[in-house]
DOROZA-228214 format. One record per atom (N, C-alpha, C): residue number from 0; residue in three letters; atom name; x, y, z. Coordinates in pm, whole numbers. Each point is the difference from the previous one (the first is absolute). Layout:
R seq type atom      X      Y      Z
R NUM  Ala   CA      X      Y      Z
...
//
This chain:
R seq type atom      X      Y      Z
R   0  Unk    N   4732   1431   4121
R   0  Unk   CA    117     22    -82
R   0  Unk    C    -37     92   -116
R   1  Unk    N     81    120    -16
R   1  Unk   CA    -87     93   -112
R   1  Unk    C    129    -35   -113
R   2  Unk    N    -80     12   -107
R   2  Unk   CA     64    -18   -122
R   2  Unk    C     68     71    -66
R   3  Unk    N     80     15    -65
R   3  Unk   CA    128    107    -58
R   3  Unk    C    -66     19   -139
R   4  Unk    N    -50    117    -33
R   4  Unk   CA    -31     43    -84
R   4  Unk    C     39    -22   -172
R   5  Unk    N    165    -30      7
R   5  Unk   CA     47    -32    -99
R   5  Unk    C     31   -128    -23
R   6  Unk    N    -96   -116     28
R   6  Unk   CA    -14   -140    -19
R   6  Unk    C   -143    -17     13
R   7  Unk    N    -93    127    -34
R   7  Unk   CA   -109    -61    -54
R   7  Unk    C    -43     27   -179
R   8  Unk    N    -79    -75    -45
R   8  Unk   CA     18    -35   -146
R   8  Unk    C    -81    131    -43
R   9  Unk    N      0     50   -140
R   9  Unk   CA    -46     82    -67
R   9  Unk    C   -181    -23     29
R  10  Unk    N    -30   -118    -13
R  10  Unk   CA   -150    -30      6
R  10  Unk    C    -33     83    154
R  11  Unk    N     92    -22    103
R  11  Unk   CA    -78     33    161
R  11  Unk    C     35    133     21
R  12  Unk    N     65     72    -82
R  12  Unk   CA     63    145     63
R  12  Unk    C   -148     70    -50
R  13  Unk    N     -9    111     67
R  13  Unk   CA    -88    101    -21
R  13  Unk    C     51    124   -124
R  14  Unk    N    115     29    -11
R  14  Unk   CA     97     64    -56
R  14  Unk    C    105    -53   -112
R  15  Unk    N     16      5   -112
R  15  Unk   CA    123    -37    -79
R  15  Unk    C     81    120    -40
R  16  Unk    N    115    -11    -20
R  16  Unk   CA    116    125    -56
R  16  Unk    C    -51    -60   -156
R  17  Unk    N     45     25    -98
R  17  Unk   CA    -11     40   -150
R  17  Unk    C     75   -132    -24
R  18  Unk    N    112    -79     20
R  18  Unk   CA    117    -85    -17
R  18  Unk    C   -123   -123     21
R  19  Unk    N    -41     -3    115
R  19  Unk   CA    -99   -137     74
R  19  Unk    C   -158    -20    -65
R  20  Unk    N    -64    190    -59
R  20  Unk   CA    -73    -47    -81
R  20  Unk    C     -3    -20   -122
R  21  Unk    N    144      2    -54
R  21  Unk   CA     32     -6   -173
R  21  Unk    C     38   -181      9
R  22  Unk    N     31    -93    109
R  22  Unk   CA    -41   -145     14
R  22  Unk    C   -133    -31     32
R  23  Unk    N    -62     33     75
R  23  Unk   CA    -92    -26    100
R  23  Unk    C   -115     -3   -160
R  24  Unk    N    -14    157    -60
R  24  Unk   CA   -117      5   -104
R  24  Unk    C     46    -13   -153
R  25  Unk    N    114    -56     19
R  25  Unk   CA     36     15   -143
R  25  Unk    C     -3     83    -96
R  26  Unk    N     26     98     48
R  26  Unk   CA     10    150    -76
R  26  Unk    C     85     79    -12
R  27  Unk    N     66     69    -71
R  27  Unk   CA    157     51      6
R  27  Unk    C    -59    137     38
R  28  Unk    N    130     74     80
R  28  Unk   CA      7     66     89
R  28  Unk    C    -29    136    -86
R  29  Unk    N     36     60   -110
R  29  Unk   CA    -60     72    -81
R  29  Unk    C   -134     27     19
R  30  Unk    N    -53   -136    -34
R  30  Unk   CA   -171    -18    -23
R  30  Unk    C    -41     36    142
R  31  Unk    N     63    -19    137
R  31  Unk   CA    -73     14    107
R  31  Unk    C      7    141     44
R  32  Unk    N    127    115    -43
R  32  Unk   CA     -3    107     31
R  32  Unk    C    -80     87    -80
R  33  Unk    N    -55    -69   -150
R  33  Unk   CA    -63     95   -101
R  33  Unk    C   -128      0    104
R  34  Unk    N    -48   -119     48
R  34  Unk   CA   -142    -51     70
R  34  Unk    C     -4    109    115
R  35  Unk    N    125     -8     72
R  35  Unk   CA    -29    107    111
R  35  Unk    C     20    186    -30
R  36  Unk    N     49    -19    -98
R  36  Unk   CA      4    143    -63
R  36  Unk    C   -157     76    -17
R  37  Unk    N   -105    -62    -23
R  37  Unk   CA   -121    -28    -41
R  37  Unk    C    -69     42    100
R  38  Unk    N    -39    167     -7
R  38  Unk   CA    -98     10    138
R  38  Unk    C   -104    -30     51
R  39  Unk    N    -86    -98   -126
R  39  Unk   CA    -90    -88     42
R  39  Unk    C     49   -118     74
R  40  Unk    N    113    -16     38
R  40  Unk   CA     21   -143     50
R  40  Unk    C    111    -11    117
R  41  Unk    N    -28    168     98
R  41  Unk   CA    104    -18     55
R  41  Unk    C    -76    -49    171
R  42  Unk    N    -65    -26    -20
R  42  Unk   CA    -69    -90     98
R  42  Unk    C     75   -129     12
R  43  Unk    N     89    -47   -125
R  43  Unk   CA     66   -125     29
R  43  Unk    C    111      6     39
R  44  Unk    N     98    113    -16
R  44  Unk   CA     81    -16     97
R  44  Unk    C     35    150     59
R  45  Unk    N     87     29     66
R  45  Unk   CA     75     89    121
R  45  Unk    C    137    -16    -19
R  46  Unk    N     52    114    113
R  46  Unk   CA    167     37    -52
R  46  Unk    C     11     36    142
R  47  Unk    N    159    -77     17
R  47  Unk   CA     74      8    114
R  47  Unk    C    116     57    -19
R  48  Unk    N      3    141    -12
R  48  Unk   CA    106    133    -56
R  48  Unk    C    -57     -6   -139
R  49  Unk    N    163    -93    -31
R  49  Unk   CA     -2     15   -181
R  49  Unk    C    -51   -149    -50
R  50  Unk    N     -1    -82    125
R  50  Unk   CA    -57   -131    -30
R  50  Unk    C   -108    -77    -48
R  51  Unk    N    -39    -43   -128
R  51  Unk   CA   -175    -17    -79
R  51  Unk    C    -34   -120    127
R  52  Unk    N    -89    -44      3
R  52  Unk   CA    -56   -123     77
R  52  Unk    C   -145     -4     -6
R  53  Unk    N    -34   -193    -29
R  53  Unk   CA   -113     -1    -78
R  53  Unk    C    -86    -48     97
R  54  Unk    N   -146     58     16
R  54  Unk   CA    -60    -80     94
R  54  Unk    C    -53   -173    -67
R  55  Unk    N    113    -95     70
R  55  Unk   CA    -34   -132    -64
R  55  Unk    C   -202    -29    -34
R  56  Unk    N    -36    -17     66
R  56  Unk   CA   -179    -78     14
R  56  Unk    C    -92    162    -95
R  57  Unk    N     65     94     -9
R  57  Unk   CA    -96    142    -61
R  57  Unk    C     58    -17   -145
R  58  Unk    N    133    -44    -14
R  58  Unk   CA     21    -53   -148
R  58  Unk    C    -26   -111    -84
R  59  Unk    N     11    -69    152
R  59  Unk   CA    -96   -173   -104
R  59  Unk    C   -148     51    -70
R  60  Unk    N    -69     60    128
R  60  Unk   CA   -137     53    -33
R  60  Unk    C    -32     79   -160
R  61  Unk    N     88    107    -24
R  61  Unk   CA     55     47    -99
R  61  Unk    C     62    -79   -107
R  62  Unk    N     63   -105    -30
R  62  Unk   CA     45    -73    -95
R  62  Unk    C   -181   -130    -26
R  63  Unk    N    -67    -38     63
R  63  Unk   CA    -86    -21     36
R  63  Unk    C   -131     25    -94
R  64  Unk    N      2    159      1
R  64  Unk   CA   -100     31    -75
R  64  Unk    C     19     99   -157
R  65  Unk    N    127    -54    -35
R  65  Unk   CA     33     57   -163
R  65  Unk    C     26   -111    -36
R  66  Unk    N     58    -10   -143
R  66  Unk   CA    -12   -103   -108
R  66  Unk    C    122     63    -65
R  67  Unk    N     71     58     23
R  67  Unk   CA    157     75    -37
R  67  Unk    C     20     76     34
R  68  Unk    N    139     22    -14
R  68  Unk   CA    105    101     93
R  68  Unk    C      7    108   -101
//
């Protein structure tokens, strides 16, 4: 039985939109586009057209090893 993509939780997706990681990391959506604006840090996420999207587990890693935003 394969699973429907949009009934799995923020923790199991590989991928978040900006909306799922402004719950998921507690960070307002401002703060996450200044982060990807940042060409040191665009290893954390990718764009689908005009769409930001964060790589979930490469941003934990990243929140991880600073001490502020």
């Amino acid at each position: 039985m394969s699973e429907d993509i949009n009934f799995l939780k923020p923790g199991e997706k590989y991928i978040l939109t900006i909306s799922e990681a402004v719950v998921y990391f507690g960070i307002s959506s401002k703060q996450l586009r200044r982060i990807a604006h940042n060409p040191e840090r665009q290893e954390l996420f990718f764009r689908n057209g005009k769409k930001l999207l964060i790589k979930r587990s490469a941003f934990e890693r990243f929140l991880d090893g600073i001490s502020e935003l």
